[in-house]
PASE-820201 format. One record per residue: x, y, z of N, C-alpha, C in turn; residue in one letter; residue number from 1. Coordinates in steps of 0.2 Angstrom, whole numbers, plus 5000, padded with zeros to 4 digits. Layout:
BEGIN
[r [X,Y,Z],[X,Y,Z],[X,Y,Z],"a",NUM]
...
//
This chain:
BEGIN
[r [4756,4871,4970],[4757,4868,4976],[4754,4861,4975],"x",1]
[r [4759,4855,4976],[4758,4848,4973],[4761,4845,4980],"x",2]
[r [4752,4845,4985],[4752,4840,4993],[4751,4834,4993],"x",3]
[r [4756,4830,4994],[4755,4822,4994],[4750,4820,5002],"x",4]
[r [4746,4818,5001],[4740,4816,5006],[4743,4811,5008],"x",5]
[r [4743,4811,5015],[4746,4803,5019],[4742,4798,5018],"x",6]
[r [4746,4790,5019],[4742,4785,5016],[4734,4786,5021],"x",7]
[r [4734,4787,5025],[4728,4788,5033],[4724,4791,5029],"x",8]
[r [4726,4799,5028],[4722,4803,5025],[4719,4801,5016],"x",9]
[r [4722,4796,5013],[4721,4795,5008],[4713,4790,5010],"x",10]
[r [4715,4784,5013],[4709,4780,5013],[4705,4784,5021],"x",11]
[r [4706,4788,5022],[4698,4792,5026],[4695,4796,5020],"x",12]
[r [4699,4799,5016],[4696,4802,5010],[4691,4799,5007],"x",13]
[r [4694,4791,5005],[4690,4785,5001],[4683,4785,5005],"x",14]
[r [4687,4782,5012],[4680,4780,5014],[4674,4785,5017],"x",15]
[r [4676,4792,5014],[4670,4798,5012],[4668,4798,5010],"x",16]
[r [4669,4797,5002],[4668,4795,4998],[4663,4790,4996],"x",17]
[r [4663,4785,5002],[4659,4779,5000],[4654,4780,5006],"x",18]
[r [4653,4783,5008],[4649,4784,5015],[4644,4790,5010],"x",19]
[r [4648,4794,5007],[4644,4799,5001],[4638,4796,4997],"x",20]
[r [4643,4791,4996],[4639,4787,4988],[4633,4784,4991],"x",21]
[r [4634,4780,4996],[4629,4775,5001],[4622,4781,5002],"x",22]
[r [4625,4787,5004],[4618,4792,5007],[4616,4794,5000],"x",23]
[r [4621,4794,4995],[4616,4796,4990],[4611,4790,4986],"x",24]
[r [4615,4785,4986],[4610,4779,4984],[4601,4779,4987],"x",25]
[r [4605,4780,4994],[4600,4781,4999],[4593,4785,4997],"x",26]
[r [4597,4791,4996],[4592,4797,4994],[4588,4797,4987],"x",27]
[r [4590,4793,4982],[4589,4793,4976],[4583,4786,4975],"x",28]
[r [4584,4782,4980],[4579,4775,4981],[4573,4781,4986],"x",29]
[r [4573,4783,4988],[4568,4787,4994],[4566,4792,4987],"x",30]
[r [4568,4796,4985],[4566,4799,4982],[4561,4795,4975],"x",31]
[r [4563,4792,4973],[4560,4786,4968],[4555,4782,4970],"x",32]
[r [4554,4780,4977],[4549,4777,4979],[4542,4784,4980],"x",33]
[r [4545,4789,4983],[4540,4793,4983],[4537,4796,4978],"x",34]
[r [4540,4797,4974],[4536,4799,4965],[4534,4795,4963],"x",35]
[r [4535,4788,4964],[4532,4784,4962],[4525,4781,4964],"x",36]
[r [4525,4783,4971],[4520,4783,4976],[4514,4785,4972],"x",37]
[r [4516,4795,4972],[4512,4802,4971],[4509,4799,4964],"x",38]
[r [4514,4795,4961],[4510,4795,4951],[4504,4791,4952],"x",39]
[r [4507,4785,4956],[4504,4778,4957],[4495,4782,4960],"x",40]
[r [4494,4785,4964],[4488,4788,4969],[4487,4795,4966],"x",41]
[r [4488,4796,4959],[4485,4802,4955],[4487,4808,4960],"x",42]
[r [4493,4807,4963],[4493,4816,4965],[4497,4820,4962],"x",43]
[r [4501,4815,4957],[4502,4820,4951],[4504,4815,4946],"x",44]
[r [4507,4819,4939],[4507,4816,4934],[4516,4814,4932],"x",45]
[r [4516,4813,4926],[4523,4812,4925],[4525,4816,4924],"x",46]
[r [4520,4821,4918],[4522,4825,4916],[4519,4833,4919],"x",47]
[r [4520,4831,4924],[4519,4840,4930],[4525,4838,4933],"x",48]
[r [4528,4832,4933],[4533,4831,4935],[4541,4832,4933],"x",49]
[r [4539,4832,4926],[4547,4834,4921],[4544,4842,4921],"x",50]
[r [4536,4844,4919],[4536,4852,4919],[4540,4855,4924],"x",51]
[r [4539,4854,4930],[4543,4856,4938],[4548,4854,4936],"x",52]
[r [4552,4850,4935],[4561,4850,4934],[4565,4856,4930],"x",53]
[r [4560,4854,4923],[4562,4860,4918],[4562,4867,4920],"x",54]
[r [4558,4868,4923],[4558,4876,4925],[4561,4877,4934],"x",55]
[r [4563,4871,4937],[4565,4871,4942],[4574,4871,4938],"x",56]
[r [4575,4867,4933],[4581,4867,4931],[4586,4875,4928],"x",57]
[r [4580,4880,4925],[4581,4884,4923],[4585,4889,4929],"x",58]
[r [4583,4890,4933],[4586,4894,4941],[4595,4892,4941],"x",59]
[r [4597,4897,4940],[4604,4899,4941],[4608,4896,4947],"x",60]
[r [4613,4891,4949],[4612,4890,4955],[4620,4893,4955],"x",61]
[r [4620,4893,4963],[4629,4896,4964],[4628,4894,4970],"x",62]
[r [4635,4889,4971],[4635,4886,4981],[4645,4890,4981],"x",63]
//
């Protein structure tokens, strides 16, 4: 089944899309200032910090 999105639905789509990207920006500056924060005032290290990814990465996900 091959549904042609109306032009409306096309640029609401888009502008999800960019509203997505915006909160991920967001999230990824927030996140980056805080680790950098934690390293900067020794609450933890860089490398407790890829340790925790890698074994956090390992975890099987399913959504």
């Amino acid at each position: 089944m091959n549904r042609r999105l109306s032009p409306m639905s096309e640029v609401n789509m888009m502008a999800s899309l960019a509203d997505l990207k915006e909160v991920d920006y967001q999230n990824t500056l927030l996140l980056t200032a805080l680790i950098d924060l934690l390293i900067e005032k020794n609450v933890l290290t860089q490398r407790d910090l890829v340790e925790k990814i890698k074994q956090l990465d390992q975890f099987p996900t399913s959504f």
